[in-house]
Structure formats: C-alpha cells, structure tokens
C-alpha positions, 0 to 999 in steps of 0.5 A, a space after each residue: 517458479 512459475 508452472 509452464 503454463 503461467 510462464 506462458 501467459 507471462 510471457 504473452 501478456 509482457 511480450 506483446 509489444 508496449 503493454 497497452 492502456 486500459 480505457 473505456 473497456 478498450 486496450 490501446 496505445 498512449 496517444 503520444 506513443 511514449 511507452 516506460 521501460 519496466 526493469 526486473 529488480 533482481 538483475 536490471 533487465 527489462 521485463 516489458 515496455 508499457 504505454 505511457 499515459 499522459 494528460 490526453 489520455 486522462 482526459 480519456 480515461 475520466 471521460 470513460 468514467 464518467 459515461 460508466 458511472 450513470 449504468 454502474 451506479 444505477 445497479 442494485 448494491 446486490 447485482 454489483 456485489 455479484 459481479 464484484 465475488 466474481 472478480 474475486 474468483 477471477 483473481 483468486 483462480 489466477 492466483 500463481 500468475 499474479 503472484 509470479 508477475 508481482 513478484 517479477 515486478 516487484 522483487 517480492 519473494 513469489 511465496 509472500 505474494 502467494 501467501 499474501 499479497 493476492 489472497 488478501 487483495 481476493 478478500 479485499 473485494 469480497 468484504 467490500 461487496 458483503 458490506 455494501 449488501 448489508 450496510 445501511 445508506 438510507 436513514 430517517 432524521 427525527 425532526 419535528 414536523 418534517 419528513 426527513 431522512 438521509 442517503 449515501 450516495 456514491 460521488 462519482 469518477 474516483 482517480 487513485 494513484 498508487 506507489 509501487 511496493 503493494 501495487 496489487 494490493 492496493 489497487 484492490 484496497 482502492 477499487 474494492 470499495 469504491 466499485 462497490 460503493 457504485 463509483 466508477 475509477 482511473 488508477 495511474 500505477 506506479 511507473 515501477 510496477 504497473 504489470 499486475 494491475 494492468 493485467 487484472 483488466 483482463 479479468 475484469 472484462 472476463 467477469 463481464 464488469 461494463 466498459 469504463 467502470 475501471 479504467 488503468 492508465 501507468 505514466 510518470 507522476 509529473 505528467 499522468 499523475 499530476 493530470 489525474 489530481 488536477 482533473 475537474 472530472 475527478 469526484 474523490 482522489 485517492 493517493 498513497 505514497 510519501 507525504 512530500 507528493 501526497 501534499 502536491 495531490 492534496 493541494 491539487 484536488 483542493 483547488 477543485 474542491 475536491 475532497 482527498 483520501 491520504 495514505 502516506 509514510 511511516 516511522 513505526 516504533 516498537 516499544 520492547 520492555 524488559 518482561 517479554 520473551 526476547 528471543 521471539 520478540 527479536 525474531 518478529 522484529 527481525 522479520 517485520 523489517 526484512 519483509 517486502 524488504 523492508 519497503 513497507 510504511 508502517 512496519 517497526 523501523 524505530 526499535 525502543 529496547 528496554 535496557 535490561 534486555 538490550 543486548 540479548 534483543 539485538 544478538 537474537 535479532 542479528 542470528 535473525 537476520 544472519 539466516 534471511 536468504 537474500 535473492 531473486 523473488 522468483 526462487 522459492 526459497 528466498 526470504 528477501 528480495 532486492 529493492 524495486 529499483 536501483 534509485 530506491 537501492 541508493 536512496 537506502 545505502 544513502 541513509 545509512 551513509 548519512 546516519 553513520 556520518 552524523 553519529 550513529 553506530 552500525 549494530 549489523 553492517 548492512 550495504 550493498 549485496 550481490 548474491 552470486 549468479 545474480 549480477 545487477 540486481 537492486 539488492 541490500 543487504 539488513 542494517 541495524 543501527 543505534 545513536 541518539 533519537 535525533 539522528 537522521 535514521 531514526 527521523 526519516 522513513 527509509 524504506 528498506 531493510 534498516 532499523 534504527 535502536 535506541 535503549 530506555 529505561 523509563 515508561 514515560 521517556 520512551 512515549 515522549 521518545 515515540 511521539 516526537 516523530 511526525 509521522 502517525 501511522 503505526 507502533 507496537 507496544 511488547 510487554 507481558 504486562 498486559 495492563 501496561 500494554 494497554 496502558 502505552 498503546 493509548 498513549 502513543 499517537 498513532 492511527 494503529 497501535 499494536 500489542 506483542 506484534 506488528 504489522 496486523 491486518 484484518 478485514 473489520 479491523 481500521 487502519 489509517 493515519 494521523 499527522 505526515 502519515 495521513 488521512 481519511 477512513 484508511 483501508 479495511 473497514 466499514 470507514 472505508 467503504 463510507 469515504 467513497 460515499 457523500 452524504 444527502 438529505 431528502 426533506 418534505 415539511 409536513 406543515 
C-alpha cells in the first residue's frame, strides 16, 4: 500500500476535477468539455474523470509543438541530455507514486511496477540521453572531388499513440529517445490508463523542460487518436497496439508521406525439448503468462512441448499457477491482478469459450474469478489449453492469462509449427543443448528469439518486429534512437 504521503498527492492529483490536458506547458480543459471516466480495475469504481481531447485540441497540442521544436532542437545534445537525467531523477524520486497510480490504473501488482515498470522507464531516459552524447550525427562521404558528408537531424513534432498495459513504460520507451534525439511530441495515452503520463508532466515542468516540448492529450482512438495520425503537423508517428489499428495509423500517416514506427501484437511460442530442467522451465512459463496478466505482446502464449516431457511440464506448470495469488494491485502480496477492463475480461473468456467449442482441451480450467472482498473487479482466473495447431487459441492473440500447448516430437516439425504464425515478435528456444538452442533460435522468424528464458529486456539489446508484429528500429537501442533522426547530405564540388 501507498505511504500517507503518496495517498495524499494521489488523491489530489485524481481529485481535482477532470484531470486536465497537458498543452504548450499549460494544464487545461478539453475545448469541447467531454471528460473519460477512468475506472479502477480491481472493483469497477471510478478512479478520476480526465479531459477528453479531441481533433481541436490536437490542432493545439502539434501547434505547441511544432513552436517548441526550433528552441529544443537548437540545444547542445549535451544540454538536452542534462535536462533528460534530470527527468530521470524526478521519476526516479516519485518512484512509489508512480507505481501506486500505475498499479491503480492499470490492475498490475504495485510490487511489478516498482520492481519494474518505473525503474525501467527511469533508464529508459538515461540511456537515451548518454547515447545522444556519444552517438555520431555527422559523417564525411568519401567521393571523388567533392566535399561531402552527411548529418542526422531530428524530424520534428512526433505523435505517439500508446495502448494501455505498460502506459508508462512506453511513454518513456517513445519520448526518450525522441526528446533526446531533439524532436518535440504529442502522445494521446490510452483512454483506459492515461494517470501516469499525465502526471509525468508535472515532473517535467518541475525539471524545467521548455513549454510545448511534451505535450499529452487522453481521447478516444476514433477521435483524438485518429486526428494525431492524420495531422499534417506530425513528422514521424509512432503507434503501439493491435495490428488491426496499427494499419489504420500506418495508412493515415502515409497519405501525408509520413514515415510510421509500428510496435504491434504477438503469438510468442516457446519450443521446451526433452533435456531441460522441467520443473524450472514450467515455472518461467508459468510466470511469463501471469505476469501483467498476461496482457503482454511477446510473452510465451504458444507452448511447443517435447513429448517425452509433456506431462511433468504441464503438472509442474499447473502447481505453478495453483499458487498465484490473484487480487487487487494495490495489496503487496498479490501476484496477479485483474484485467484493465471489463471488455478486455470478456474479450478473454471469450476466446476460451470459442477455443474449447472448436476443439480444444482445458488443461487448467481458467474463467471467470471473484476473489472475496473484491466484488466487481475485471478479474480471470490462469487457462491452459491444448488441441491442434489450428485452433483459434493457438491463432489469435489473447492477451491475457491463457496458454495454448501443443506436443512435438520432431525439430523441424516444430519450427514450421512456430512459423505458421503471422505474427513476429518473439519466441524462446529451452534446451541443454546449447548448440541446438542456437541452431532454433535462427530459424524461427521472429524480431527476438530468446534462449532458456522469455521475455528479455535490456537496454543496447534490440527488440522490434516482423510480419503482423510490426516495424521499425523497435525499442531499447541505438536503432532506436536512429528512427527519430533523417538523414541529410551536405555537398560542395571541389572542382
């Protein structure tokens, strides 16, 4: 739970009427009034009402922007750099409010978001701010009579659009590099989770970063959304969420030429041979699909188990799963919380109907939860399902605390199995083997193949996408940093 003092600001910061927008370094209502209603996941109630953006305050939002990016870009990557370690330390020092308010809006045990999501989103901006230090943006082209070279300069106003399971952390895996790259940027949160992001506007102005440099408007998709990727204003757009939207913005930005960063879904598989420690295995897995509830894009929801060690996996990952302690966020002991919303609740129960109604077999009966005392919350309770590789749950992204197993006995079977997904994001590869480890991982197509773990983050380390899961330099690295930043050459004949 949240010390007196967090409490305090929390309730303050949500209290204050609609949560205003975020603007030109100004707080301020939507013009058209409309506010969104922000509901606690654990119980249904509502957390705060929050402006509701619109395409006029867009129009706004890119204005500001836009006036920003001439001063912002204009500073020394070393001066922008300072301001960005600064932010870092503003977040950093907030740590238990922000993880308090992103485990509220969010469902996520408060314990993950301290443990993770805000120290991660803290490195975030000081990696990007040491690399723009030390990264190159000027070099000479060797051409025959010709003083050539060429520079990397940063496009402009960026619009981001960002979903709602990691809305923190992605916000700083967008903003970070961009800021310190020199663009100036508009993010519309997700409608669900806005709280976190609005409130790191605040730190901002407290570190002194210029007006008009970040600026946050929440709105639905179909209105704010929808006008941030088809803005003229925009230089680069950024999206992350579903494939089915990601095309929408792709398509949008494109009839304005210009360029869009996609970060989109997942059917992550993890390929479990017969020489692995079985027992720890199940366990990771296990975890990989509890945690965040399983609303994360790449994590293992494609379980390929060797036949020899079918049965132990799934009786050790079943004891995994019986211990997860499913409640509110906010408790410190909760291991799992509930879903964000009661639409993302029936999305999920729905598969699991529809899987089990077109073949498949419930391993763990998942469904439906209400722990007691906790009446109305979006809760669900861990699935394991098996059937063939065409069933529907082992198609389709579900995006919560459900795996689909399918057994295999043949190496080359199994990565075709892998591969007849159209999703790319990530797979893992278990084995003692090292070798063959290897040898998998390369074959599977996939932005991200991981060996004896999943889910692997790490600053310097890629990620990103192929096929439905997406494109562009992904997150977390120096590829990163380089998609907020065009390319131009300078040329004098010497002849």
């Amino acid at each position: 739970m949240a010390t007196d003092t967090v409490q305090t600001e929390i309730e303050k910061f949500l209290g204050q009427g609609p949560v205003p927008l975020y603007v030109g370094g100004a707080w301020r209502p939507a013009h058209a009034g409309e506010v969104i209603a922000v509901q606690d996941p654990a119980n249904g109630t509502l957390l705060a009402e929050v402006a509701a953006g619109e395409s006029v305050d867009i129009d706004d939002a890119v204005n500001a922007a836009n006036r920003a990016f001439p001063q912002w870009s204009g500073l020394a990557p070393a001066d922008r750099a300072t301001l960005l370690h600064r932010y870092a330390d503003a977040i950093e020092d907030n740590l238990e409010l922000l993880s308090s308010l992103e485990s509220l809006d969010v469902g996520k045990p408060v314990t993950g978001a301290m443990g993770f999501d805000v120290p991660f989103a803290v490195q975030a901006f000081r990696y990007f701010a040491d690399l723009s230090v030390h990264m190159r943006r000027s070099e000479p082209l060797p051409l025959p009579h010709m003083d050539a070279r060429q520079i990397q300069v940063p496009y402009g106003p960026c619009g981001f659009i960002f979903p709602w399971n990691f809305p923190f952390l992605l916000f700083a895996w967008g903003a970070a590099p961009s800021l310190a790259a020199g663009n100036t940027i508009v993010v519309k949160p997700a409608e669900l989770t806005p709280l976190t992001t609005l409130y790191a506007c605040h730190l901002a102005e407290q570190v002194g970063i210029p007006a008009g440099v970040i600026n946050v408007v929440p709105g639905l998709g179909e209105t704010a959304g929808a006008s941030l990727a088809h803005h003229t204003g925009i230089r680069r757009m950024s999206f992350t969420g579903s494939p089915e939207v990601g095309r929408e913005v792709a398509s949008a930005a494109a009839r304005n030429l210009v360029p869009c960063k996609l970060e989109l879904g997942g059917k992550g598989a993890a390929v479990v041979f017969n020489d692995v420690d079985v027992s720890d295995t199940a366990r990771k897995l296990a975890n990989a699909i509890t945690g965040n509830s399983g609303q994360v894009c790449c994590t293992a929801t494609r379980w390929m188990v060797h036949e020899d060690v079918l049965d132990q996996l799934i009786s050790d990952a079943k004891e995994t799963l019986a211990e997860v302690n499913i409640g509110p966020g906010s408790e410190p002991d909760t291991t799992m919380g509930p879903l964000v919303s009661e639409g993302q609740r029936r999305r999920v129960l729905g598969y699991i109907d529809r899987g089990l109604a077109t073949g498949a077999t419930a391993l763990l009966e998942g469904g439906a939860l209400e722990p007691a005392g906790h009446e109305g919350g979006y809760f669900v309770s861990p699935a394991l399902l098996t059937g063939g590789p065409d069933n529907v749950c082992a198609r389709e992204e579900i995006f919560g605390p459900v795996a689909y197993v399918i057994p295999f006995r043949d190496e080359n079977d199994v990565v075709q199995t892998v591969n007849s997904s159209h999703y790319g994001l990530a797979n893992s590869v278990w084995s003692a083997d090292l070798k063959r480890a290897e040898r998998v991982a390369e074959r599977l197509v996939a932005g991200n193949s991981w060996i004896n773990a999943h889910n692997v983050f790490a600053y310097g380390l890629p990620y990103g996408g192929v096929n439905l899961s997406g494109y562009g330099g992904g997150v977390n690295s120096p590829e990163t940093y380089m998609d907020y930043l065009r390319p131009q050459t300078i040329a004098r004949p010497l002849d």
